[in-house]
N, C-alpha and C positions, 0 to 999 in steps of 0.2 A: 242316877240323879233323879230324883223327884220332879213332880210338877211345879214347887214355888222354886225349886233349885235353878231348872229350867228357866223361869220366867225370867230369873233375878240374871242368872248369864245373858238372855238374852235383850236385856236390860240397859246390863252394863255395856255391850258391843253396839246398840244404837246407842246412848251417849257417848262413847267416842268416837264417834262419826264426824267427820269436817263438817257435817250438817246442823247438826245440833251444837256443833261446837262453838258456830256461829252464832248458833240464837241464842247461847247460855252467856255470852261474851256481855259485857256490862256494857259498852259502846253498841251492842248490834243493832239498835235501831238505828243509829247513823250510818252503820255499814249496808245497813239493807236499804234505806232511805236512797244512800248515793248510789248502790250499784242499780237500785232499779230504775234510778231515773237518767242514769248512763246507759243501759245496755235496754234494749226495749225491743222488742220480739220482731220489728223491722231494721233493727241494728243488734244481730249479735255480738259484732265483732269491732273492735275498735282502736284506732291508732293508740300507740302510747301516749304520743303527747297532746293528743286529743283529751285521752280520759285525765290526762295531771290538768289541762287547764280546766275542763270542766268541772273536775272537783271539786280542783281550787274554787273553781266563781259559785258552785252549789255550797261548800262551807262558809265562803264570805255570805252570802246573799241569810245565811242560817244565823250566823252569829249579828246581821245587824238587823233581824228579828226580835232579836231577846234572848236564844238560845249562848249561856255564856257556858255551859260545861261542854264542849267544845274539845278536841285535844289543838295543840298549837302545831303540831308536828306539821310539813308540809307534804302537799298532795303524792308528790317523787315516793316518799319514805311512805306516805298511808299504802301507796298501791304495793310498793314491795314489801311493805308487810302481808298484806292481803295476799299474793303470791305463796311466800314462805308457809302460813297457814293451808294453802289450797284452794283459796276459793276464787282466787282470778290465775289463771296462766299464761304466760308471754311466749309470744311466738313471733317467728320471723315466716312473711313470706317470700317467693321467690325471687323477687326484687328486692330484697332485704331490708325491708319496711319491718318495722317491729310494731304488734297491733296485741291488744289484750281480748281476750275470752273469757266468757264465767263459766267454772267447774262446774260437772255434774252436781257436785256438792251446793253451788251458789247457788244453782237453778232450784236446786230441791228447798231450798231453804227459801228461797225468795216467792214458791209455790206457795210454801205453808202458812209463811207473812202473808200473803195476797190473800187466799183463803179463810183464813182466821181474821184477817182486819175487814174482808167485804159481809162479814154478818154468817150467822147459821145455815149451812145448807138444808134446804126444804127437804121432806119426803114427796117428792111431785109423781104428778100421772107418768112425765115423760120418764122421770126417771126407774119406776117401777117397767117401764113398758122396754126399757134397754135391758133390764136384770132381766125377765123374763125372755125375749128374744136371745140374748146369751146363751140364757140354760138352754132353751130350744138347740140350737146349734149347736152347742157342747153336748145334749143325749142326740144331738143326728150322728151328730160326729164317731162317737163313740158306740154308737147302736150297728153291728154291723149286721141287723136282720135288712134283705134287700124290700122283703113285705113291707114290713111298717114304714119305710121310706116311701115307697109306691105308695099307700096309705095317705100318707101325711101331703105329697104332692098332688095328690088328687085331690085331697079335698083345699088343700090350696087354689087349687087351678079353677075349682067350683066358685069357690067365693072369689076369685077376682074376674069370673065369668059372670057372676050375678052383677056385682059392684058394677060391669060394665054397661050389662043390659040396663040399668037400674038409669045411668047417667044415660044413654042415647034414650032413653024412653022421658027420663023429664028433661034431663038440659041442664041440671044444676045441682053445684056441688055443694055435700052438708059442709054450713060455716063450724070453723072452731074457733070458739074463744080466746081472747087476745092473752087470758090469762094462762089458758094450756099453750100459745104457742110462745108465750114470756120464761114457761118453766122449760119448755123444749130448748130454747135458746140458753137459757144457763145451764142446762144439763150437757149441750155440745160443749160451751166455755170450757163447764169442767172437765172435761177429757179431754179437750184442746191441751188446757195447761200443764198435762204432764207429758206432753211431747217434749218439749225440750230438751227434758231432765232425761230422758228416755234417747235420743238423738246420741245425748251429751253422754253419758255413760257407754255406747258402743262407741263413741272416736276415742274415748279416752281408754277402755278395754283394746284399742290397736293401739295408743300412743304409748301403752305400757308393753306390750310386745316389743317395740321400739324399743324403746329403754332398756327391757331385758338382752336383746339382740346384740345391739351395741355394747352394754357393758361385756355380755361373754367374748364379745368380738376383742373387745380391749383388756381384759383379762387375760386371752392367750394361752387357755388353760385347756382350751379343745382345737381340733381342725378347725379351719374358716369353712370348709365344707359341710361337717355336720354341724357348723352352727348355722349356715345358710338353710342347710336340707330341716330342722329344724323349726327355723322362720317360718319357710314357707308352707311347713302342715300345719304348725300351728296358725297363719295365717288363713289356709284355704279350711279348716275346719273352725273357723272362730264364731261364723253361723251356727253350727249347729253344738260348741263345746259351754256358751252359755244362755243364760234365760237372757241379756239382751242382745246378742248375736241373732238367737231363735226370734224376738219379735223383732227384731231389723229385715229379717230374710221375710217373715211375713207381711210388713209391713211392704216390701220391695216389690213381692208378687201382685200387692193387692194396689197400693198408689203408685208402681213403676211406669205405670202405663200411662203416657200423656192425655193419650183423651178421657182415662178414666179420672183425672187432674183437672183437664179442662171440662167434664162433666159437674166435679163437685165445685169449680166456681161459679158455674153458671149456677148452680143453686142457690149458693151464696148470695147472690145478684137477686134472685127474687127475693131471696129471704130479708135481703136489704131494704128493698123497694117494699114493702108490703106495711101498709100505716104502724101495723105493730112495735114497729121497731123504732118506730120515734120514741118510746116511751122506756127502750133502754139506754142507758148512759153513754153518753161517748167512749171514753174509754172501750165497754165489751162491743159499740158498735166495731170501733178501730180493730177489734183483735179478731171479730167475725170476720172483718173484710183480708186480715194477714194470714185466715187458715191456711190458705194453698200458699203462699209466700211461705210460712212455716215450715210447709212439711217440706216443700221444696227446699228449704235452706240447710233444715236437717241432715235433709241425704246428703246435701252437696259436702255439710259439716264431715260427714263419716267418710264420702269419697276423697277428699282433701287429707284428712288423717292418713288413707292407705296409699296414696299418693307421696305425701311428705315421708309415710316411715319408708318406702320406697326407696327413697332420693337419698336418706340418711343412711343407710342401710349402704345402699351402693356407691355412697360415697365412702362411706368409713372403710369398706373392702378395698377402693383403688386406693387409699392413701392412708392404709391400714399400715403400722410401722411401731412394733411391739417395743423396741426397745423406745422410739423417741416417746411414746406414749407414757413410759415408766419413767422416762427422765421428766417428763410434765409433771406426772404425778410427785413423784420427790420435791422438784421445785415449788409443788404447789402448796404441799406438806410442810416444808422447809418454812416458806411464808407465812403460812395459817402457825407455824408454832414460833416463826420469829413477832407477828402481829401481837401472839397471847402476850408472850415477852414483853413488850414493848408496851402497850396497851394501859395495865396498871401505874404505869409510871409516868401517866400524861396527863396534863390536863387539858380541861374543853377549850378549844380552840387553840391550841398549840400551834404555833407554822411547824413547818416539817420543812427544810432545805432539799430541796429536789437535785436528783441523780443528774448532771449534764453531760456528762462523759464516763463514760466503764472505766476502772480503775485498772491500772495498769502494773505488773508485777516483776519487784525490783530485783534483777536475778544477775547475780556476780559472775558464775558461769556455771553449766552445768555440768556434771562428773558422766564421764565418758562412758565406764564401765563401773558396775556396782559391785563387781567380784573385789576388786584391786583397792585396798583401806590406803594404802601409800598417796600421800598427795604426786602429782601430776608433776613429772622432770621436763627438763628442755631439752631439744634436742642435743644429741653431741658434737661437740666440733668436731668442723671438717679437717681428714689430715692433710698436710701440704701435700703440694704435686706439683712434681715437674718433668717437664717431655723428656728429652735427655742431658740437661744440665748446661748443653749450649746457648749463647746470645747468636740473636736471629741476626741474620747477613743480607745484605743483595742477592748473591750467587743464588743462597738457599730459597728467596723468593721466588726471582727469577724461574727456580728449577719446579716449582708447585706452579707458576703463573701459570697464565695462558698460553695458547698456538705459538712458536715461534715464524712470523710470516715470512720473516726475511730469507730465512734457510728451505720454508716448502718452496716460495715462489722462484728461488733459484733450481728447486729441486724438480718443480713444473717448466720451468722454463729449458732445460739439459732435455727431459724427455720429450719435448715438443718439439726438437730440435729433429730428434732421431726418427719421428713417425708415430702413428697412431702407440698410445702406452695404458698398458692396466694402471689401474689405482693402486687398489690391491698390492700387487708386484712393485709398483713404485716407490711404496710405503716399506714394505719390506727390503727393498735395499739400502732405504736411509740408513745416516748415523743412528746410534743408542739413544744421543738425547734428543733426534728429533722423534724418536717413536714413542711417544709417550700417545694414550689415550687422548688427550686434549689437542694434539699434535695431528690425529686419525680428523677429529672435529675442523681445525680449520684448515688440511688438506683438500678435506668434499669441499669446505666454500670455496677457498682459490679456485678448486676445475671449474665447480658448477659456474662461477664467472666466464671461463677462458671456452667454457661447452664442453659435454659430458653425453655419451652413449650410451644406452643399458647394454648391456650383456647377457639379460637374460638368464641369472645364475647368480649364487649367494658366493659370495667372497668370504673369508676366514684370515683376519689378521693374530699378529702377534704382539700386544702392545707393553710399553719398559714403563714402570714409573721410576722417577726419582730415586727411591729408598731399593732399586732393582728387582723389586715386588712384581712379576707379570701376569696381566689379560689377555685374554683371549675372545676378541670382539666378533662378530657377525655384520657384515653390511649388504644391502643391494651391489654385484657389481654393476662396476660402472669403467669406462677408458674415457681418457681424450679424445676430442672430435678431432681427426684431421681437416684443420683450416692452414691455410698458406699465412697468413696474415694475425696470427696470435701470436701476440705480443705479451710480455710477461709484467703482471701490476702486482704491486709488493702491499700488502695489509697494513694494517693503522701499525707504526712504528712505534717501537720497545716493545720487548719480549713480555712484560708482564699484564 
């Protein structure tokens, strides 16, 4: 590639820059007009609904000026356009206040307006005496002979040893001209106002780390480990991976230090106070006195970036969830291609009848099994049944009923007669039908009425049922108490 090839590339990539993209825009003096007199270097940052009203009230207040090419759109829709383009950005903070920011891009562009509309930069004393002390410092820097430094500080040290004698010997200091300290004062202005843009380019080099982080995170396509372990080198090298990282960390070294901050406002202060300065404008008097406010906000600007991608970052990891993420994205895809749909076939201002209730889905019944094409039979009938073909009886109740008490209590009453009697043993010489298992049952109730001894020893009966089917039960034994005076009580009457 040639030299005019060169030039013409490098051409083309500054005009399409959000920067210039701004100033080429047919409306951009009203976009630069309203952001500059929205955001103002004591107010970087500003509520959303803050900037829509002010806008609003800064285009009315224009159009009953005279200004009638105007767009009609309202303030809501100018900022999110401004957004979409890049040159304002919306953010929430911690308390979920949503406030807007000017890009890199804004700041840089609203430099160049400022500069270009305040007149010609001069060639001044001051300014020649900054380019010169540069270079000085850049061949110190760069000279590593340790001689010629020695050199150079001596004879420094000579001439601010003269300068001193000079002043305790008369008393007074040579005046300088209100003119040289007029040009010194817009020579600082000027390097003031590319702090911003300078600030604003490293939060926005971390807010774009963010963005990458998160989306690999949401993508799903790597470990959440090596995209964290990734994060954070590319975080902890971002000082020194670009040129504004590199002047961030120097900048850090050199204003970090508070009193070396509250040194440079105390300057400020005389430079304020000194008659010269009546004779600049408000305005640069305003932005002399916001230098330390600036730089101070700057930083704070880029710590608040590594702070929020932080927060983002550590949030997206605990409530990191690959598949719900893909079903957001589907649905959100779904919509952006149902809107296109939709869209062409409306007109302006159209209602739209709003969703009140999720639709509900009409299902007749669902199929069991998807192997099986046969539709779904009923059960089969039950076959008839019958026990053994007999109509039920008394007798045959009777013979299922309960305890027969009439026959135990005659049956306790014989053995009480004779002396102490086992249970057990007494059970076993009953009739057939009183030995039935339910017959065992309300034998133990009649003794335990009449008094009952243990015996210390498990009993073993023989019990009948009905159908001549036998059990063989296990109980506690037990005997009759011998009492003189037991008398025999017969259980609730009928056998069933």
């Amino acid at each position: 590639m040639n030299r005019i090839e060169s030039a013409y590339a490098g051409a083309l990539r500054g005009f399409r820059s959000p920067m210039l993209a701004l100033l080429h825009k047919r409306d951009a003096p009203l976009v630069v007009a309203l952001l500059s007199s929205v955001f103002q270097p004591d107010r970087t940052i500003v509520r959303v609904a803050d900037a829509h009203t002010e806008i609003a009230d800064a285009v009315l207040q224009l159009r009953a000026a005279g200004y009638d090419d105007l767009p009609e759109r309202p303030a809501r829709e100018l900022c999110r356009t401004w957004v979409e383009a890049g040159w304002l950005v919306r953010q929430a903070d911690e308390d979920g206040t949503e406030r807007y920011r000017l890009s890199a891009h804004a700041v840089g562009a609203l430099e160049i307006t400022g500069r270009a509309g305040g007149g010609r930069s001069r060639v001044t004393r001051s300014r020649v005496l900054t380019l010169l002390e540069a270079v000085e410092r850049l061949a110190d820097d760069a000279n590593p002979d340790a001689a010629a430094r020695i050199a150079r500080l001596t004879r420094e040290i000579a001439q601010r040893e003269t300068e001193r004698a000079r002043l305790e010997r008369d008393g007074t200091v040579d005046p300088v001209g209100e003119e040289h300290l007029l040009e010194a004062a817009e020579n600082v202005l000027m390097l003031v106002r590319e702090l911003p843009a300078d600030f604003a380019r490293v939060a926005e080099s971390i807010r774009s780390i963010q963005r990458e982080t998160v989306t690999a995170l949401r993508q799903d396509e790597r470990p959440t480990g090596e995209v964290l372990r990734d994060y954070l080198d590319r975080a902890e090298h971002l000082m020194d991976a670009t040129a504004e990282g590199r002047a961030f960390a120097g900048a850090t070294r050199l204003l970090g230090d508070p009193q070396r901050l509250d040194e440079l406002a105390d300057a400020l202060d005389v430079v304020l106070r000194h008659p010269f300065a009546a004779r600049l404008p408000e305005q640069q008097r305003a932005e002399l006195r916001a230098i330390t406010q600036r730089i101070e906000q700057g930083f704070e600007d880029v710590l608040t970036a590594q702070r929020q991608a932080s927060r983002v970052i550590a949030a997206q990891v605990r409530h990191h969830d690959p598949l719900r993420d893909r079903q957001v994205d589907d649905l959100l895809r779904e919509v952006i291609s149902g809107l296109g749909a939709w869209m062409p076939t409306t007109r302006r201002a159209q209602p739209v009848d709003p969703l009140r209730r999720l639709p509900r889905a009409s299902v007749g019944r669902l199929r069991a099994t998807l192997a099986d094409l046969r539709p779904a039979d009923g059960p089969a009938p039950l076959a008839p049944w019958d026990d053994d073909g007999t109509e039920p009886s008394l007798e045959h109740a009777q013979a299922w009923g309960g305890p027969h008490y009439d026959e135990l209590a005659a049956l306790l009453a014989r053995a009480a007669d004779g002396g102490p009697a086992d249970l057990a043993d007494l059970f076993a010489g009953a009739d057939a039908a009183t030995r039935r298992p339910v017959d065992l049952v309300g034998l133990l109730e009649l003794g335990a009425r009449h008094g009952l001894v243990d015996r210390d020893a498990v009993a073993v009966v023989d019990t009948v049922r009905p159908d001549g089917t036998r059990r063989r039960l296990a109980f506690e034994g037990v005997a009759l108490a011998p009492r003189p005076d037991r008398t025999s009580t017969a259980g609730p009457e009928g056998d069933v």
